[in-house]
TILUM-582262 format. One line per 2 residues: number of its first residue (from 1); for each residue x, y, z of C-alpha. Coordinates in steps of 0.25 Angstrom, whole numbers, always signed. Layout:
// residues N
NUM	X,Y,Z | ...
// end
This chain:
// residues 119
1	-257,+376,-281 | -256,+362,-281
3	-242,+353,-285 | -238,+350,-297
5	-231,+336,-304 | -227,+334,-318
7	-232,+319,-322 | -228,+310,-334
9	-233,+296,-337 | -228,+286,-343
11	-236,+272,-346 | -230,+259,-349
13	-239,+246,-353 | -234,+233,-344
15	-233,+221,-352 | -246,+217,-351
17	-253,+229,-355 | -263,+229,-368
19	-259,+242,-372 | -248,+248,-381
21	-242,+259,-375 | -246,+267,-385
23	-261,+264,-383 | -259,+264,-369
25	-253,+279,-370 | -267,+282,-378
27	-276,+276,-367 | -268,+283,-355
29	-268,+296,-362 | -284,+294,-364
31	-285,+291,-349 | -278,+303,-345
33	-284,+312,-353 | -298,+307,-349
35	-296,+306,-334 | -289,+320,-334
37	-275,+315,-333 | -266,+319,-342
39	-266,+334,-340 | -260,+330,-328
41	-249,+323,-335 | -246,+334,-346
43	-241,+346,-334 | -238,+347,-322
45	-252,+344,-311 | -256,+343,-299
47	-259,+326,-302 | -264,+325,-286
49	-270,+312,-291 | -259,+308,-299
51	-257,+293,-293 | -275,+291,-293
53	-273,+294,-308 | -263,+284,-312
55	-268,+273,-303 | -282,+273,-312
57	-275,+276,-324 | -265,+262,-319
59	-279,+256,-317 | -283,+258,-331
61	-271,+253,-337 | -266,+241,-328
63	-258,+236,-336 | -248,+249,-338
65	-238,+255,-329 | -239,+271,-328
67	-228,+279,-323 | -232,+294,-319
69	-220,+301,-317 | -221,+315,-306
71	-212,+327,-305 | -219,+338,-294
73	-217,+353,-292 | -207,+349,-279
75	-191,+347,-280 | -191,+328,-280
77	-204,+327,-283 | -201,+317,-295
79	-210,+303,-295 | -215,+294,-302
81	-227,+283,-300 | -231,+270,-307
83	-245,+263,-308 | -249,+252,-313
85	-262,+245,-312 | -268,+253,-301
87	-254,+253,-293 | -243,+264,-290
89	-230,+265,-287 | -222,+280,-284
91	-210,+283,-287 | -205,+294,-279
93	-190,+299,-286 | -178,+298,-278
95	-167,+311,-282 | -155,+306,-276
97	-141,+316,-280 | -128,+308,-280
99	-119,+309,-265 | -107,+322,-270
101	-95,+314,-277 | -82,+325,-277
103	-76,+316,-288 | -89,+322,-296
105	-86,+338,-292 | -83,+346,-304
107	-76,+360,-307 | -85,+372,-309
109	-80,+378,-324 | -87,+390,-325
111	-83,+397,-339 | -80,+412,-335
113	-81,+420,-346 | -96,+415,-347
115	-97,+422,-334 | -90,+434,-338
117	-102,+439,-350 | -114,+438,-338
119	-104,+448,-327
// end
């Protein structure tokens, strides 16, 4: 069956980069296509390979910083990953819920003749 993560990229050309972002979205969107990429990108996959991809894709473009963004089938499974040059850094997500404040507690108002037309 296999699991499945929904990916996004984003591309940004450091300082020293040759390429206007709109070329470099061109020359990206070549790459992909020609080394079976982008399907991967356009729903949700099974990418096993994901981070081999992107470290020669990083390769090929030294000079711009990609940031492949995840969110898998399980409950936290939100990441993202950054390359740059051959290199990689993840980011695993932190979901952190706020310690229970009673000054914050609110009333219920439920409207009751709303619930009367559905008894």
């Amino acid at each position: 069956m296999g699991y499945y993560t929904s990916y996004e990229l984003d591309m940004e050309a450091t300082s020293s980069s040759k390429y206007t972002q709109q070329a470099l979205e061109v020359l990206v969107d070549t790459y992909l296509r020609d080394n079976d990429i982008l399907s991967n990108l356009l729903e949700p996959s099974k990418w096993y390979k994901h981070d081999e991809d992107m470290i020669e894709l990083s390769k090929r473009f030294p000079d711009v910083l990609f940031t492949l963004r995840g969110l898998g089938d399980d409950y936290g499974d939100l990441w993202r990953t950054y390359y740059l040059n051959g290199k990689m850094q993840y980011a695993g997500a932190k979901i952190t819920f706020p310690e229970f404040d009673p000054a914050l507690l609110e009333k219920l108002v439920i409207c009751t003749h709303e619930l009367e037309e559905y008894t």
